[in-house]
PLY file of the C-alpha trace (Angstrom):
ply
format ascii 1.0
element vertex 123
property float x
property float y
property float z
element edge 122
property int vertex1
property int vertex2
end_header
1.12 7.20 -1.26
2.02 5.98 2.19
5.20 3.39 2.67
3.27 0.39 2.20
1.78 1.85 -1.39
5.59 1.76 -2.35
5.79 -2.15 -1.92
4.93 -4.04 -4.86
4.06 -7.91 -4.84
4.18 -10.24 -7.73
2.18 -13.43 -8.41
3.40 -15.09 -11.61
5.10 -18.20 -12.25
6.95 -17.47 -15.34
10.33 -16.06 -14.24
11.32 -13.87 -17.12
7.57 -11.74 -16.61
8.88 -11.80 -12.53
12.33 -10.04 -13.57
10.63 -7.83 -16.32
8.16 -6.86 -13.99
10.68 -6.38 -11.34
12.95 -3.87 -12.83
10.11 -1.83 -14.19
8.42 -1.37 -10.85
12.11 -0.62 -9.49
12.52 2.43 -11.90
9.28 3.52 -10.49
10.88 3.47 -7.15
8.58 0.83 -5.79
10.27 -1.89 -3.60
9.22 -5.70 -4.89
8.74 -9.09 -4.12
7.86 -11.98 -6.46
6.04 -15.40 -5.34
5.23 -17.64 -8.02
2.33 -19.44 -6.73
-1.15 -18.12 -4.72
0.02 -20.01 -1.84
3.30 -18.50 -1.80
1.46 -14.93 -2.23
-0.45 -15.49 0.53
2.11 -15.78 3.10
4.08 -12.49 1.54
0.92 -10.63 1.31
1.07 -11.24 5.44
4.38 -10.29 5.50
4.58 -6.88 3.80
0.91 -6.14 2.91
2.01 -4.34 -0.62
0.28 -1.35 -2.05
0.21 -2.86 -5.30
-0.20 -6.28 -6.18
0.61 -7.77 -9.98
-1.51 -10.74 -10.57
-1.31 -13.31 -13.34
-4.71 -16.02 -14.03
-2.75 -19.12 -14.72
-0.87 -19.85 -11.59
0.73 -23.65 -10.79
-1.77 -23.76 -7.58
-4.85 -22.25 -8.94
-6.38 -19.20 -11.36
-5.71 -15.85 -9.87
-8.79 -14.58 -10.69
-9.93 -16.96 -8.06
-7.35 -14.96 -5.59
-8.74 -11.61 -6.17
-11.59 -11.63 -3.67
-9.60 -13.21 -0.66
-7.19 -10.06 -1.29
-9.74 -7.75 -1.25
-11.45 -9.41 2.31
-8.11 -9.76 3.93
-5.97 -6.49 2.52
-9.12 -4.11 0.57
-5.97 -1.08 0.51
-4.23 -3.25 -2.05
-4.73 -2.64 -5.21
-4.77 -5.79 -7.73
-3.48 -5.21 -11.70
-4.22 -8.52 -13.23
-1.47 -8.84 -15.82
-2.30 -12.14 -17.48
-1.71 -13.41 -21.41
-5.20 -14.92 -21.29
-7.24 -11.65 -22.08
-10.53 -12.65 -22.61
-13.43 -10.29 -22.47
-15.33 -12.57 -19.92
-12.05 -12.48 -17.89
-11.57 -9.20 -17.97
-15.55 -8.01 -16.97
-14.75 -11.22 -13.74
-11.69 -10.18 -12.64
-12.88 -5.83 -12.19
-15.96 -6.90 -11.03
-14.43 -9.72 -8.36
-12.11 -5.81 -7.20
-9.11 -5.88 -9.31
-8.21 -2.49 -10.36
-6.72 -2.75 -13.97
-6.01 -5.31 -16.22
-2.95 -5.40 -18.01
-2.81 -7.98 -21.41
0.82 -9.86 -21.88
2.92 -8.94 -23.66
2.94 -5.55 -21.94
5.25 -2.49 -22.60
6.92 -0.69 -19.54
4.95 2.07 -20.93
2.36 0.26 -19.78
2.72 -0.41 -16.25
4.21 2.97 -15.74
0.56 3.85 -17.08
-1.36 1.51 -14.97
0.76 2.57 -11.81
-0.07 6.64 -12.55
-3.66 5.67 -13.07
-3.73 3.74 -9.88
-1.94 6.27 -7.40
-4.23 8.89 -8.56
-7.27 6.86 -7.41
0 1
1 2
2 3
3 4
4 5
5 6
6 7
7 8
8 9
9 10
10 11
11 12
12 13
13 14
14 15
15 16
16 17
17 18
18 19
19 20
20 21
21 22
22 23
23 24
24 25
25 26
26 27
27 28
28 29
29 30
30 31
31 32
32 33
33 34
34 35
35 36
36 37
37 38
38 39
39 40
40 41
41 42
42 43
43 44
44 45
45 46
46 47
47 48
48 49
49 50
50 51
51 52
52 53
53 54
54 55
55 56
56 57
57 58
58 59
59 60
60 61
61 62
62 63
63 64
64 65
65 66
66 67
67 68
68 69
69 70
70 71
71 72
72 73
73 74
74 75
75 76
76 77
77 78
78 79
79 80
80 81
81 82
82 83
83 84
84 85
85 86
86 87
87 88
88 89
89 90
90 91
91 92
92 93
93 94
94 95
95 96
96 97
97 98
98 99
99 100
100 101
101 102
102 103
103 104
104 105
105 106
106 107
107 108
108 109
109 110
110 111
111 112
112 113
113 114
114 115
115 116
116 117
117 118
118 119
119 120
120 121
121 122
């Protein structure tokens, strides 16, 4: 993984899932930011164009499953891991086929993400 695989971004608008999320990805020696709208993720994914990018659906300024494809057109390196409550069949077959990477249902275990972050770097 090159530097910019080590930066993680979060999109999520509950706080608690921002901190969780936060000191997982830490123990994984990943540097992170959390945003907790789309528009706030846009202007960070400018900033430090993350290697990984945690995604949750139901955001105050719009679904991220809607945000998937302008990731993949402006950044296609970064890889997307939905990580929503709402885990719906039909949102799960939109959101891989619209390019995000793995799809994590909430609650999630730090198990989990390790998982999803070992299956991801060795794509």
């Amino acid at each position: 993984m090159n530097n910019s695989n080590h930066t993680a971004l979060i999109v999520d608008d509950e706080y608690d899932i921002c901190f969780l999320l936060s000191r997982i990805l830490k123990a994984n020696k990943l540097d992170v930011q959390f945003v907790n709208s789309i528009a706030e993720g846009k202007i960070f994914l400018e900033k430090i164009q993350p290697g990984l990018l945690f995604l949750d659906n139901h955001l105050p300024d719009g679904f991220g499953i809607d945000f998937i494809s302008y990731v993949k057109d402006k950044h296609p390196n970064t890889k997307i891991l939905m990580v929503t409550a709402h885990d719906t069949s039909d949102d799960r077959q939109k959101a891989l086929r619209l390019g995000a990477d793995i799809f994590i249902a909430k609650p999630f275990s730090a198990a989990d993400i390790k998982a999803a972050i070992e299956k991801i770097s060795a794509t």
